[in-house]
N, C-alpha and C positions, 0 to 999 in steps of 0.2 A: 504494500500500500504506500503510495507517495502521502508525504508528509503534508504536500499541500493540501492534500483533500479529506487533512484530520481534519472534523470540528474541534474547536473549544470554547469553553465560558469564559467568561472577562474576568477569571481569575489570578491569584498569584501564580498559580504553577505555569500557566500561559505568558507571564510578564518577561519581558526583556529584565525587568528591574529586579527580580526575585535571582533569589540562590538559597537552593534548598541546601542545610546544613546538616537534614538528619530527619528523625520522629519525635515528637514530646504528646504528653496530655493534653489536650482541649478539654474546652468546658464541660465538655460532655464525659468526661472522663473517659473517653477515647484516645488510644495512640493515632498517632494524624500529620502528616509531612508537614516538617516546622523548616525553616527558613529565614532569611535577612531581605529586607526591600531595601535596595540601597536610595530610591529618592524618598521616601519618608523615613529612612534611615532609624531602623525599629524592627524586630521579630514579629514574625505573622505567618501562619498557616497556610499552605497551600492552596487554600480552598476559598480563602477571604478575597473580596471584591471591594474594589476603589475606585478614585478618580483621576490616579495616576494610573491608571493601567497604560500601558505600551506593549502592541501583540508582537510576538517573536515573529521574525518574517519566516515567511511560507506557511501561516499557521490562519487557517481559516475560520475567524471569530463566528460561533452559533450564539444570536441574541437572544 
């Protein structure tokens, strides 16, 4: 499957700005892909949604 014709959500795991660092607990007391967003410059979970999003290229956003 070519990369371009993955969907994705406007999530962190989708961001140019994200860098996944590993798994930690979420609220949910679930393990959950944890990570650093270097433009809010902050830990956050793969799965959380902002207003800095920037989509990695070839990566086709589903709204």
């Amino acid at each position: 499957m070519e990369i371009s014709k993955v969907g994705m959500p406007k999530a962190c795991i989708s961001c140019q700005n994200f860098t996944c660092k590993g798994f930690a607990l979420n609220e949910n007391g679930k393990k959950a892909k944890y990570g650093n967003c270097s433009k809010l410059n902050k830990g956050v979970f793969a799965a959380e949604v902002c207003r800095s999003y920037k989509q990695e290229p070839d990566a086709e956003v589903a709204a």
